[in-house]
Residue frames as qw, qx, qy, qz and C-alpha x, y, z in Angstrom:
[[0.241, -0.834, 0.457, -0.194, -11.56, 4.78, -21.85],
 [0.638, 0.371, -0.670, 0.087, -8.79, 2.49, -22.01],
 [0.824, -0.514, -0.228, -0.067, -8.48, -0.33, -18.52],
 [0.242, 0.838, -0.421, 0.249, -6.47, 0.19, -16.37],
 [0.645, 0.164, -0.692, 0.280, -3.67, -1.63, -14.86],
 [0.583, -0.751, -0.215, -0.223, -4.50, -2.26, -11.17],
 [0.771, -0.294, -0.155, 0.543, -0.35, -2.39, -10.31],
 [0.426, -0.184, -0.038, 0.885, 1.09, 0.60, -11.82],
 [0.210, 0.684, 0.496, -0.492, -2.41, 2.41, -12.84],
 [0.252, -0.284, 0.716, 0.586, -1.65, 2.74, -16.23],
 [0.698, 0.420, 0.265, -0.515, -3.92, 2.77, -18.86],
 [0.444, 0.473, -0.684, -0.334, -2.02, -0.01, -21.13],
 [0.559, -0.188, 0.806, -0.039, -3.74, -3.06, -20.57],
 [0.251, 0.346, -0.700, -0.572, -3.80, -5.56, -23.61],
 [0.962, -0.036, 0.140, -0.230, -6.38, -8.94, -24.01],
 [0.207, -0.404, 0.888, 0.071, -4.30, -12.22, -23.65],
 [0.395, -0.042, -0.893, -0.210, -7.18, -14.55, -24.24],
 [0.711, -0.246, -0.297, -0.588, -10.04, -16.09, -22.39],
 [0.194, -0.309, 0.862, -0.353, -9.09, -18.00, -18.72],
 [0.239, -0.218, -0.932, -0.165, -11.08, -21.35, -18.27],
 [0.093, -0.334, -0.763, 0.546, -13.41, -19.85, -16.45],
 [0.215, 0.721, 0.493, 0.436, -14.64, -17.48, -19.07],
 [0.151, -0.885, 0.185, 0.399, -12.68, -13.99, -17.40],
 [0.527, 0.760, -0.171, 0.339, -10.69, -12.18, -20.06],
 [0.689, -0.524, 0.021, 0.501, -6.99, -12.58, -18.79],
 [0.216, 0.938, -0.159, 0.221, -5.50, -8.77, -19.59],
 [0.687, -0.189, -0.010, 0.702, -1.42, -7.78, -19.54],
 [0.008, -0.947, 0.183, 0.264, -0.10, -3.82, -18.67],
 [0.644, 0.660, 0.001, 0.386, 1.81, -3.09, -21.80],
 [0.288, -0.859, 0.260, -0.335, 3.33, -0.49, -19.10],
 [0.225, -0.549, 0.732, -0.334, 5.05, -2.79, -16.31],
 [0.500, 0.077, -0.842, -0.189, 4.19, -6.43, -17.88],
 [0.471, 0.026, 0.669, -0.574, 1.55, -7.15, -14.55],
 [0.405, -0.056, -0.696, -0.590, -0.73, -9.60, -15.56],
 [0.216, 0.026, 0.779, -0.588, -4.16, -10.60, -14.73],
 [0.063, -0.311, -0.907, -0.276, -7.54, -12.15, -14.84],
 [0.157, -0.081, -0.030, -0.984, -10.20, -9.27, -15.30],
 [0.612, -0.230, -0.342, -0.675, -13.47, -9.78, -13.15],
 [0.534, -0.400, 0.578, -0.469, -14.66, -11.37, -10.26],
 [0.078, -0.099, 0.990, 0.058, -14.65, -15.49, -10.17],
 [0.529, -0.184, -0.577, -0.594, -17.79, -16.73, -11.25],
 [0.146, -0.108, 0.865, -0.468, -20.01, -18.09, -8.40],
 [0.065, -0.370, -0.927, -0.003, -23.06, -20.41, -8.09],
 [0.293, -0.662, -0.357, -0.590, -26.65, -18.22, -7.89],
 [0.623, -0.680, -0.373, -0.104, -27.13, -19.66, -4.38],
 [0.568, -0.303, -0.268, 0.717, -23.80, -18.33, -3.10],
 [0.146, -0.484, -0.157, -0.848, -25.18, -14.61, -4.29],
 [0.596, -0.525, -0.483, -0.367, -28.20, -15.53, -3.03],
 [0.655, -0.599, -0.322, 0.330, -26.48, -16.29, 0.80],
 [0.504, -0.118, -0.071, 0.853, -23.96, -13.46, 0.60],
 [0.271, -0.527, -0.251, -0.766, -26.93, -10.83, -0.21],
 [0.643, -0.639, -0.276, -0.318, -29.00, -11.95, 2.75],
 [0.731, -0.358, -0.390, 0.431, -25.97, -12.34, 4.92],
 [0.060, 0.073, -0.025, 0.995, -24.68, -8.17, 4.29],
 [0.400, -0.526, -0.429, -0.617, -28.79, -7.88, 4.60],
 [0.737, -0.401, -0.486, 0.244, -28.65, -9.46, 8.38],
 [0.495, -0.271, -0.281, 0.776, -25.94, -7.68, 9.58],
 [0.106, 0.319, 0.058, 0.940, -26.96, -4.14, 8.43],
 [0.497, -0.569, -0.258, -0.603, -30.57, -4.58, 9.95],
 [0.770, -0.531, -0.266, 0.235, -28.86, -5.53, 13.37],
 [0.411, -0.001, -0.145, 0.900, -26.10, -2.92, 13.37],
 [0.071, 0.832, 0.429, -0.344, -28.61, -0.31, 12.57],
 [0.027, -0.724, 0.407, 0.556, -25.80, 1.54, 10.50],
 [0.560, 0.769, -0.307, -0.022, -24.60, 2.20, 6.66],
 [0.807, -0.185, 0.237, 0.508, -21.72, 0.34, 5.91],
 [0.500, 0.679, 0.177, 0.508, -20.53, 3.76, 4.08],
 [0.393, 0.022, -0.272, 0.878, -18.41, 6.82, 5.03],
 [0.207, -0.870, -0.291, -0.339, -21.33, 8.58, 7.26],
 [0.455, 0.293, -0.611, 0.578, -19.84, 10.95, 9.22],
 [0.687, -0.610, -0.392, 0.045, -20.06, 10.96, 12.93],
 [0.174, -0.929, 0.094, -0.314, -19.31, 14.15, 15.43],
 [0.887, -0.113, -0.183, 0.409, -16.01, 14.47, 16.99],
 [0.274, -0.953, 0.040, 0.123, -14.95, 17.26, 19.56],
 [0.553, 0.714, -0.369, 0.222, -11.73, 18.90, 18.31],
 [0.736, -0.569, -0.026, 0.365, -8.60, 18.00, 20.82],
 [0.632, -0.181, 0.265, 0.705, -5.79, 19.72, 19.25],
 [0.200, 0.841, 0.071, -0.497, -5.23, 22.73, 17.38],
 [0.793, 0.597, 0.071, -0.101, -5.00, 22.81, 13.62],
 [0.560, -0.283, 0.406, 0.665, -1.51, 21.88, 12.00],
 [0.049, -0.461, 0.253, 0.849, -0.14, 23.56, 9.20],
 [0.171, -0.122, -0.802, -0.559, -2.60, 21.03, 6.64],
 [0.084, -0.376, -0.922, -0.050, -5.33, 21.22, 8.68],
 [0.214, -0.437, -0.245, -0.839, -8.78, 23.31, 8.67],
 [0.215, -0.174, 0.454, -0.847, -11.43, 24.17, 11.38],
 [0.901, 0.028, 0.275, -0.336, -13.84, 21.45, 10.76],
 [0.254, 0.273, -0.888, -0.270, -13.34, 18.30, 9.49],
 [0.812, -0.001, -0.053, -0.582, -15.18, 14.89, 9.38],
 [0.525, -0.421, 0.732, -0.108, -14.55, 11.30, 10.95],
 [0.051, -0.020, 0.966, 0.254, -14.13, 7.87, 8.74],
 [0.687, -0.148, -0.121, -0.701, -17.45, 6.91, 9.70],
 [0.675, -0.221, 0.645, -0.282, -19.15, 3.71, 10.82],
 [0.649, 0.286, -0.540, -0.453, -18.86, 0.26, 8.96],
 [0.988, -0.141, -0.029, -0.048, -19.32, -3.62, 9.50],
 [0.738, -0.389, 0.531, 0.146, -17.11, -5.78, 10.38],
 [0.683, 0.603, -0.290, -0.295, -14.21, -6.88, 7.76],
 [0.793, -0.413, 0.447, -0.015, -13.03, -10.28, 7.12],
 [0.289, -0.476, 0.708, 0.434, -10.45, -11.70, 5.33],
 [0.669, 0.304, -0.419, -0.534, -10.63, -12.98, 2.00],
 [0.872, -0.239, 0.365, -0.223, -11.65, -16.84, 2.19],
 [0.985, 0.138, -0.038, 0.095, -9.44, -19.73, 1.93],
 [0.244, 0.733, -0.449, 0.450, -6.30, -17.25, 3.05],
 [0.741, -0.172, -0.561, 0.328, -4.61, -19.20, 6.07],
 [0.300, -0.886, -0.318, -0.156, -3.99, -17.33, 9.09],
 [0.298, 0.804, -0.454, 0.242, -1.43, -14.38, 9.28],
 [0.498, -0.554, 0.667, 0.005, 0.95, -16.38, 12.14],
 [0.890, 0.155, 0.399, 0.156, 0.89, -19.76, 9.72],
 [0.607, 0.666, 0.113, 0.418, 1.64, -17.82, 6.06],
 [0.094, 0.879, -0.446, 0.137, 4.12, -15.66, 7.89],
 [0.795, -0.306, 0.522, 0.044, 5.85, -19.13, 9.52],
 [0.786, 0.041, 0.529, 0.317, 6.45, -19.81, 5.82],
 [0.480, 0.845, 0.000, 0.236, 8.10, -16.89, 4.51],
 [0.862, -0.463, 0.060, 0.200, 11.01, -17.66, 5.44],
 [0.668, 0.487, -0.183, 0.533, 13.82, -15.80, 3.77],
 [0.647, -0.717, -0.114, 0.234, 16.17, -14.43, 6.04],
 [0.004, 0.880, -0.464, -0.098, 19.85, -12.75, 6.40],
 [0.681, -0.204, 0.703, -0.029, 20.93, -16.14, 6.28],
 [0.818, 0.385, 0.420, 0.086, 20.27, -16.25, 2.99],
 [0.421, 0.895, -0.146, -0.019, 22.65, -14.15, 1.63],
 [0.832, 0.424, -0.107, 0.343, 26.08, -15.32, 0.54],
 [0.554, -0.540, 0.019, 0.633, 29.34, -14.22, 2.89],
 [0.423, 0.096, 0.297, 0.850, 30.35, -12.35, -0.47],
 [0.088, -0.777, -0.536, -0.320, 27.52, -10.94, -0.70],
 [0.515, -0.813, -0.219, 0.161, 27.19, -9.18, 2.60],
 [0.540, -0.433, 0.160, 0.704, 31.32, -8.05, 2.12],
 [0.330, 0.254, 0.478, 0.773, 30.37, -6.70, -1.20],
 [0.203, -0.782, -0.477, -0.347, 27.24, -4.89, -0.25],
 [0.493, -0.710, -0.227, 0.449, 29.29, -3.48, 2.85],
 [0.453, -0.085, 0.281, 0.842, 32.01, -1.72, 0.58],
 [0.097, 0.420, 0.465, 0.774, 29.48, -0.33, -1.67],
 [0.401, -0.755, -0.514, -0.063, 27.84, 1.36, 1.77],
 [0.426, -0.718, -0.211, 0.509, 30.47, 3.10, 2.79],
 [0.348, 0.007, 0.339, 0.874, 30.90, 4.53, -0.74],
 [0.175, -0.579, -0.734, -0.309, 27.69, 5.60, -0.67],
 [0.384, -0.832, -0.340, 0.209, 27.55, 6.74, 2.57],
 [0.437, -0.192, 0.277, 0.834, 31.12, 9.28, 1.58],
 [0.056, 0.331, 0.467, 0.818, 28.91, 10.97, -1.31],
 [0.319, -0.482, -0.216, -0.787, 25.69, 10.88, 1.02],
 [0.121, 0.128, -0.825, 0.536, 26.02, 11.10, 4.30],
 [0.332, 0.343, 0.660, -0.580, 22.35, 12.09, 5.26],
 [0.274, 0.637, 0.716, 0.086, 18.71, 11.93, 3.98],
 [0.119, 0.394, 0.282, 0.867, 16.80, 14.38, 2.39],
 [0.011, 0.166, 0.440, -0.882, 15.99, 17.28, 4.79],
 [0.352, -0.117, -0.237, -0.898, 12.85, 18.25, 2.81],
 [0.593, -0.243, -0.739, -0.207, 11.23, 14.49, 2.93],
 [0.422, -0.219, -0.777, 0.413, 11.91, 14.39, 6.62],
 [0.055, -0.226, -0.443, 0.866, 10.30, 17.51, 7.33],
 [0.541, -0.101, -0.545, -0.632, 7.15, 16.72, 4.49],
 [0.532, -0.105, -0.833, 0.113, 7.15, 13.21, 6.47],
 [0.021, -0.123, -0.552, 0.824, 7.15, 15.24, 10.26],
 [0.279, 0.114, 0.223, -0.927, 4.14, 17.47, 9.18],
 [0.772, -0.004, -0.365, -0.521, 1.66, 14.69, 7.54],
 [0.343, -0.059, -0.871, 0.347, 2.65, 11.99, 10.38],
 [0.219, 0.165, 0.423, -0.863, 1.14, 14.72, 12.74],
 [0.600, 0.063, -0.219, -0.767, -2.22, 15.11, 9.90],
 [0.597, -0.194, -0.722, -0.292, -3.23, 11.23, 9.84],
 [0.067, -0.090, -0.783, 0.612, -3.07, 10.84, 13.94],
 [0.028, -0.494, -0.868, -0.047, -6.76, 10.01, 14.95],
 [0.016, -0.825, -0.485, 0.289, -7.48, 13.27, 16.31],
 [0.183, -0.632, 0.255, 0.708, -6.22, 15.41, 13.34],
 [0.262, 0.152, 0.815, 0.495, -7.18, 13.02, 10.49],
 [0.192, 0.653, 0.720, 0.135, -10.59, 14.64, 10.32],
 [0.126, 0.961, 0.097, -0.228, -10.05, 18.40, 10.49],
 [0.309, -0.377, 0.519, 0.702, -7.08, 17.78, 7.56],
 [0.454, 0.500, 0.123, -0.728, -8.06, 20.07, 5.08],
 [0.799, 0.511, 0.315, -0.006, -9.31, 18.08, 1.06],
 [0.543, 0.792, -0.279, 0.002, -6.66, 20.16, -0.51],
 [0.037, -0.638, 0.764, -0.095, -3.68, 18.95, 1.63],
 [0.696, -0.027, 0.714, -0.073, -4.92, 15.27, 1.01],
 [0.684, 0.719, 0.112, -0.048, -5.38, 15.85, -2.34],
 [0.235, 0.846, -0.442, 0.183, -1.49, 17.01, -2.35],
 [0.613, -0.447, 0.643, -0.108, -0.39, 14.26, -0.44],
 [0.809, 0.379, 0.361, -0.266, -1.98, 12.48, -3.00],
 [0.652, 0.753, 0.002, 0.089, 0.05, 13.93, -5.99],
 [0.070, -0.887, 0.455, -0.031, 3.29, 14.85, -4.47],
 [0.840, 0.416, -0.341, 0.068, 6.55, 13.22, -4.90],
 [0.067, -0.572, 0.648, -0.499, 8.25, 13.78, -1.66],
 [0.579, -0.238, 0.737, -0.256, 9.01, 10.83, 0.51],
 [0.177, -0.024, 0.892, 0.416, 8.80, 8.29, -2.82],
 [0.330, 0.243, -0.102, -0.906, 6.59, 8.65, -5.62],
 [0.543, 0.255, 0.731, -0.327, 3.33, 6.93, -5.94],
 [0.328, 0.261, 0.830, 0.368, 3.34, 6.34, -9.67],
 [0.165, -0.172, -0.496, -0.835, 0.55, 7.57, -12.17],
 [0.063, 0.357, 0.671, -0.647, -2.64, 9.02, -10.27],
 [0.194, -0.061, -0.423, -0.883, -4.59, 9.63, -12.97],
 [0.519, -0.456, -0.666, -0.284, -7.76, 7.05, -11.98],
 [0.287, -0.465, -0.481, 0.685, -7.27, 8.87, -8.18],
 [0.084, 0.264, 0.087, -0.957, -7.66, 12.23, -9.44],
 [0.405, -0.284, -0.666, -0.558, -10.74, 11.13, -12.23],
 [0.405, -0.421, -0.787, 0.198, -12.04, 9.56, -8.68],
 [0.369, -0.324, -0.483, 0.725, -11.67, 12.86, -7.19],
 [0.133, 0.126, -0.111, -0.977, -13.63, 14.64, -9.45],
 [0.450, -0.165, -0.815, -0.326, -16.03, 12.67, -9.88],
 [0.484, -0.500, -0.661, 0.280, -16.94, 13.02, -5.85],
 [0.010, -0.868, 0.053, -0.493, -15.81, 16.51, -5.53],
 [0.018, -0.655, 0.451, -0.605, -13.76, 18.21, -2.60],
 [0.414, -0.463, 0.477, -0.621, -15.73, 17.03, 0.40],
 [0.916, 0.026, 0.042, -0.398, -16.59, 13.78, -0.53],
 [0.727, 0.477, -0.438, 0.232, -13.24, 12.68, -1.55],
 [0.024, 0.626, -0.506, 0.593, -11.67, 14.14, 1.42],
 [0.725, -0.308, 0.266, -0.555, -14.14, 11.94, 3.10],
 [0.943, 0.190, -0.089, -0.259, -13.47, 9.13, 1.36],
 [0.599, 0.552, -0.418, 0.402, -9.72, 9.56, 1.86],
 [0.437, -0.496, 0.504, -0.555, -9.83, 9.77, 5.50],
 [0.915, -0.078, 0.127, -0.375, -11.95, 6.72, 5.53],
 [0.870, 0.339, -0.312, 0.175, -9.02, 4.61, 3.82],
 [0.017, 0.746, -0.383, 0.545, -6.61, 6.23, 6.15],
 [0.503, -0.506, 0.418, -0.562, -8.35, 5.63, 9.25],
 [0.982, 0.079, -0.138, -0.098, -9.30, 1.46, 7.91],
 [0.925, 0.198, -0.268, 0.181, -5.85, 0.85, 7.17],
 [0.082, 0.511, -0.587, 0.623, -3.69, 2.95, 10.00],
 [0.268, -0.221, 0.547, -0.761, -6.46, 2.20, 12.70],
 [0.725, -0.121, -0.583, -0.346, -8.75, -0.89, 11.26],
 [0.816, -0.246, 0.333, -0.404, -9.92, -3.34, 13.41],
 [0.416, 0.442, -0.769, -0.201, -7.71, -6.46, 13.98],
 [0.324, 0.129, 0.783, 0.516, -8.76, -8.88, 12.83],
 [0.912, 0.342, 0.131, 0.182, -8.28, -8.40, 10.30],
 [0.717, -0.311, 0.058, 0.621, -4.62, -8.36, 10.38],
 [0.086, 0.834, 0.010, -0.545, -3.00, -5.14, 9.02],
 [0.063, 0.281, -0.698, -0.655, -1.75, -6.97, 5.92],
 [0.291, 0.257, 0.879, 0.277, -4.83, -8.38, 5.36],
 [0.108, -0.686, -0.118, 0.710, -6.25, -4.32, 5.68],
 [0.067, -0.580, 0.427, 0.690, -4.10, -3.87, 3.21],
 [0.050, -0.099, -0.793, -0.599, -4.96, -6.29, 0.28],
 [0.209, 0.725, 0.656, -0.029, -8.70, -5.77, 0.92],
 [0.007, 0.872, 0.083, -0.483, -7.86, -1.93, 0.78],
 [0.038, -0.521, 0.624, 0.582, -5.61, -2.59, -2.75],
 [0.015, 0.190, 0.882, 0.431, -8.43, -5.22, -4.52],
 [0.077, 0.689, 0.720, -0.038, -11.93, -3.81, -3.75],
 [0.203, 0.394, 0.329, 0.834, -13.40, -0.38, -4.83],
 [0.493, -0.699, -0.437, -0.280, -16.03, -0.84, -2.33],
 [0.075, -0.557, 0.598, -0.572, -15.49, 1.00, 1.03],
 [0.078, -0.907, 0.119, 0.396, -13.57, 2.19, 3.20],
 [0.548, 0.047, 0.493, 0.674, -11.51, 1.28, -0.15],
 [0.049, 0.745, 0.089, -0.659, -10.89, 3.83, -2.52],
 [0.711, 0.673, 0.065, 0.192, -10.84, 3.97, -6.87],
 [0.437, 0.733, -0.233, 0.466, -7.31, 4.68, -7.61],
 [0.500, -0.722, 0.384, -0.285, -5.99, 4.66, -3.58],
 [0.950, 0.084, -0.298, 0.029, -3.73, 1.30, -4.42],
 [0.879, -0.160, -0.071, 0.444, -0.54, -0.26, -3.23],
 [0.332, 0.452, -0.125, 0.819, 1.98, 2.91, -4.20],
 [0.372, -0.700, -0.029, -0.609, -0.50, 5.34, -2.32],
 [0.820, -0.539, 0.040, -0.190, -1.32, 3.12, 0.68],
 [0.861, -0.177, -0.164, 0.448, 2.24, 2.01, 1.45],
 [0.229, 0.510, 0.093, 0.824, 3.16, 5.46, 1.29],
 [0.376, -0.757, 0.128, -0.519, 1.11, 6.44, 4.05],
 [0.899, -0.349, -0.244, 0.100, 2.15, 3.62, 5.81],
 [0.727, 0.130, -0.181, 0.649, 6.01, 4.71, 5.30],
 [0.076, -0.671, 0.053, -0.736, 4.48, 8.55, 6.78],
 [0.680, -0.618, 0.014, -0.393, 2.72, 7.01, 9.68],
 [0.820, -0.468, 0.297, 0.143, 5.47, 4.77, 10.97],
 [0.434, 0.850, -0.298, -0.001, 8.58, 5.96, 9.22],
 [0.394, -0.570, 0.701, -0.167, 10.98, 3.68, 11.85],
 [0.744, 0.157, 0.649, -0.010, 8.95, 0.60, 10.17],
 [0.783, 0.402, 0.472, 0.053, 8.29, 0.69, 6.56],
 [0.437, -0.205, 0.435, 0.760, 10.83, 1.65, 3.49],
 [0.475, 0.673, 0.087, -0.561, 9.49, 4.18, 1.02],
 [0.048, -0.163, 0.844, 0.509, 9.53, 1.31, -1.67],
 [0.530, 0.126, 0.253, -0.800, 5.84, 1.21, -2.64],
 [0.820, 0.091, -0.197, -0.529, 5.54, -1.64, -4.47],
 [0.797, -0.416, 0.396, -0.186, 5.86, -4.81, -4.13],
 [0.743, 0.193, 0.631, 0.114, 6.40, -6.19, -7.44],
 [0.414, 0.896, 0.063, -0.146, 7.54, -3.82, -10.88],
 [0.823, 0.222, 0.100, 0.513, 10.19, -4.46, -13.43],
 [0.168, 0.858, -0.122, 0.469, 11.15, -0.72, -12.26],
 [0.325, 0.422, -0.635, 0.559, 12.27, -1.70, -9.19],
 [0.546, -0.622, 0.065, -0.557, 10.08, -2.73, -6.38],
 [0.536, -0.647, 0.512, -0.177, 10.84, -4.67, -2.75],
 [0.942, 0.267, 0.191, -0.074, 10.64, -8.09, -4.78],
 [0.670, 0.656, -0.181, 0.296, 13.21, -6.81, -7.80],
 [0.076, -0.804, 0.335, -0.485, 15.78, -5.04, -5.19],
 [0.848, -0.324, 0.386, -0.163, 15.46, -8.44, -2.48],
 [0.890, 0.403, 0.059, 0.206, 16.73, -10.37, -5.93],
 [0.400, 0.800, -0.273, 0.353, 19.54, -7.22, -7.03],
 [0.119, 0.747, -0.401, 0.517, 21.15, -6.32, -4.28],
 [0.608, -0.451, 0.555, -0.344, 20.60, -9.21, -1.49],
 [0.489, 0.176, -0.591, -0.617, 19.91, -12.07, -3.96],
 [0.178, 0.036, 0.929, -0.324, 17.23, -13.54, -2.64],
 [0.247, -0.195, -0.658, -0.684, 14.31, -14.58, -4.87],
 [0.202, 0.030, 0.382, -0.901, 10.86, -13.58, -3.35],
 [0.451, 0.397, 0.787, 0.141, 7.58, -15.42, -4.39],
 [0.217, -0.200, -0.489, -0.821, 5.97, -13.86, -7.73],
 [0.514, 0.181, 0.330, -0.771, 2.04, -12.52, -6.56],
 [0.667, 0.245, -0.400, -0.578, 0.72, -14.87, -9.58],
 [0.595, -0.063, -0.793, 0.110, 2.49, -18.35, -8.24],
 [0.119, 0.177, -0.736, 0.643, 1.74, -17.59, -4.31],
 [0.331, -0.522, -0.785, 0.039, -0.81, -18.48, -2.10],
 [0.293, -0.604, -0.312, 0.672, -0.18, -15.04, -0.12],
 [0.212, 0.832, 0.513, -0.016, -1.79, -12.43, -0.53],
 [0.593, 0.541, 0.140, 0.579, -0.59, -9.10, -1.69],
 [0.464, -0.765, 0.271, -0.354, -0.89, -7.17, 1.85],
 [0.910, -0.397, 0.118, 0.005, 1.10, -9.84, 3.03],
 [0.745, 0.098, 0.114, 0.649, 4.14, -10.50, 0.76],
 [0.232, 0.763, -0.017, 0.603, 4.20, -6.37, 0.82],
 [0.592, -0.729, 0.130, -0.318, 4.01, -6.19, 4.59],
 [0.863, -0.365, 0.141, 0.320, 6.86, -9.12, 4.90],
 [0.670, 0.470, 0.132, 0.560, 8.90, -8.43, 2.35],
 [0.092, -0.811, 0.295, -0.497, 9.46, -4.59, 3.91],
 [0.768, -0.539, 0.302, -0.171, 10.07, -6.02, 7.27],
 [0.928, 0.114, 0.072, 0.349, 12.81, -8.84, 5.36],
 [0.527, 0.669, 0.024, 0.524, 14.53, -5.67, 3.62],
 [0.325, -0.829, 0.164, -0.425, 14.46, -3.45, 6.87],
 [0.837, -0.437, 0.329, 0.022, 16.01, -6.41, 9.11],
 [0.786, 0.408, 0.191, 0.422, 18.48, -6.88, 5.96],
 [0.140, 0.753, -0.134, 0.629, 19.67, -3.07, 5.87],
 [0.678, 0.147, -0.377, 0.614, 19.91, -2.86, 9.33],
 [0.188, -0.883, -0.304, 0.304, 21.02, 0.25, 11.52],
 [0.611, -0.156, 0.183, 0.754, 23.77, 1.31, 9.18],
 [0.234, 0.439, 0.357, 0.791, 21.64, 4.39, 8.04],
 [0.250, -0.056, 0.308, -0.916, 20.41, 7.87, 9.69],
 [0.644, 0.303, 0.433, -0.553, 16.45, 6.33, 8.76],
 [0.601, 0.264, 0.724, 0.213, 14.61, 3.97, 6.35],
 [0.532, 0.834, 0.130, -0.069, 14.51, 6.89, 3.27],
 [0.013, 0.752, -0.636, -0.174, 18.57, 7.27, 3.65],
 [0.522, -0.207, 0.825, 0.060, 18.15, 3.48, 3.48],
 [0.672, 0.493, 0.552, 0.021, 15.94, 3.05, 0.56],
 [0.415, 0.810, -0.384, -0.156, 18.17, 5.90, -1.49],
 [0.298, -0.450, 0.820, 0.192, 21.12, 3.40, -0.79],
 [0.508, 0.322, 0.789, 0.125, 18.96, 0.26, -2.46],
 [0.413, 0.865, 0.078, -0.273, 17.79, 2.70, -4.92],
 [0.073, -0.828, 0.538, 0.142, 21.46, 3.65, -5.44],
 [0.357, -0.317, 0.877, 0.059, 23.10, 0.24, -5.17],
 [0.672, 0.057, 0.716, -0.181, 20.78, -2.08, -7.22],
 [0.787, 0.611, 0.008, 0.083, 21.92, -1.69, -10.70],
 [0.006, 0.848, -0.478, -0.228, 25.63, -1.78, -9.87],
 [0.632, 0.470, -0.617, 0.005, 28.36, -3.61, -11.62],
 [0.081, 0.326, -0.898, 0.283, 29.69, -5.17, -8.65],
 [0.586, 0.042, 0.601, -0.542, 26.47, -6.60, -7.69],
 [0.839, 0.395, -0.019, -0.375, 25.86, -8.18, -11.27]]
């Protein structure tokens, strides 16, 4: 089975060569991501302390770090996705940031683009081409907002667990409210566990990255929940998916742009088009990838404004607007 890319899930990745470190650095033939395949190499004795330290904690918690589940009196009656049982996240350890990542108030101190950075012309040109926009399309799409209404309701704590496998599974695949790319290594994942186990496992990502414990911060949530396989992370549940729910559960905050980074068009490419301002690249930055996805939205949103009904009438406009002529 061909590897797949871990940005746009793709099976086209290619060998580059051999990093100094002896990882095979691979490139998606697909959406030109590159990367360096395999964990960093570490010393025996750091195994050796990171075994016996996940050994400690488990035999003081008393609990599985895994998705066991754990009883939970309905409160609410069933929405239109949800069934008559269901099953909570479960219990897990503590989760801590990845090491040597500064802490989220510093590394957000020094992303620093702003409205400020955009050019008076800029800002007079980008107005014109809003109210031609807004002439052709005045409002959003009715469907999304009511798709958006009735899965806001399903993730809420006391509803995530009696929402039924198939309407997560369809959440999963569907294209309403922006589309989460190629789900092929999700749906392999999902067979592979079957119905109830998935469903379980999908909750579990849900519940981590709507309702985690902070600390760790909710972008740092995120890039553990988009680099690890291991729960409450999911195979195939990446960056598209998870920013997606994000843009269900709090639709006031985040733009349905799902990625950060993709020569199709993500918050990065679109910051550059249509505001020009030049975003760091995930390969040169010190910041993680929950982070520059979590600021970046938050730059773009504070950019746009209130000059649209909501942030999906706002992201068709950038959609819309960032290959025109007057902007190139």
């Amino acid at each position: 089975m061909a590897l797949a890319c871990p940005t746009c899930e793709e099976s086209a990745a290619e060998y580059l060569g051999m990093a100094d470190d002896g990882r095979n650095m691979m490139r998606c033939t697909a959406c030109g991501h590159e990367w360096v395949l395999g964990a960093k190499p570490v010393s025996p004795r750091a195994i050796s302390q990171t075994t016996r330290s996940r050994s400690t904690t488990t035999s003081k918690s008393g609990t599985r770090s895994t998705r066991t589940p754990a009883s939970r009196a309905p409160t609410r009656s069933s929405t239109s996705v949800t069934g008559s049982a269901g099953r909570t996240a479960g219990t897990r350890g503590p989760v801590r940031p990845a090491r040597g990542t500064e802490d989220v108030e510093t590394a957000r101190r020094r992303f620093t683009a702003t409205a400020h950075d955009v050019p008076p012309e800029r800002w007079r040109v980008i107005e014109g081409l809003r109210r031609e926009f807004l002439a052709d399309f005045p409002h959003p799409d009715e469907e999304a907002g009511r798709y958006r209404d009735v899965y806001r309701q399903a993730f809420e704590a006391d509803a995530l667990p009696y929402t039924t496998p198939m309407a997560l599974k369809d959440f999963a695949n569907s294209k309403v409210v922006a589309r989460p790319g190629n789900m092929s290594r999700f749906n392999d994942e999902w067979r592979a566990l079957g119905n109830v186990a998935a469903a379980e496992a999908f909750r579990g990502v849900i519940d981590h990255l709507l309702r985690g414990e902070d600390p760790p911060a909710p972008e740092d949530r995120l890039t553990e929940l988009i680099t690890s396989d291991a729960p409450p992370a999911m195979p195939g549940f990446r960056e598209a998916m998870l920013t997606r729910v994000l843009c269900i559960a709090e639709p006031e905050r985040f733009l349905p742009i799902l990625i950060y980074t993709s020569p199709a068009g993500g918050k990065r490419e679109i910051a550059r088009q249509v505001f020009g301002i030049e975003l760091p690249a995930p390969e040169t930055s010190s910041q993680t990838i929950g982070r520059l996805a979590y600021w970046s939205n938050d730059l773009l949103v504070g950019l746009i404004g209130d000059r649209f009904v909501d942030l999906d009438h706002a992201r068709q406009f950038l959609w819309w607007v960032k290959d025109h002529p007057d902007l190139t």
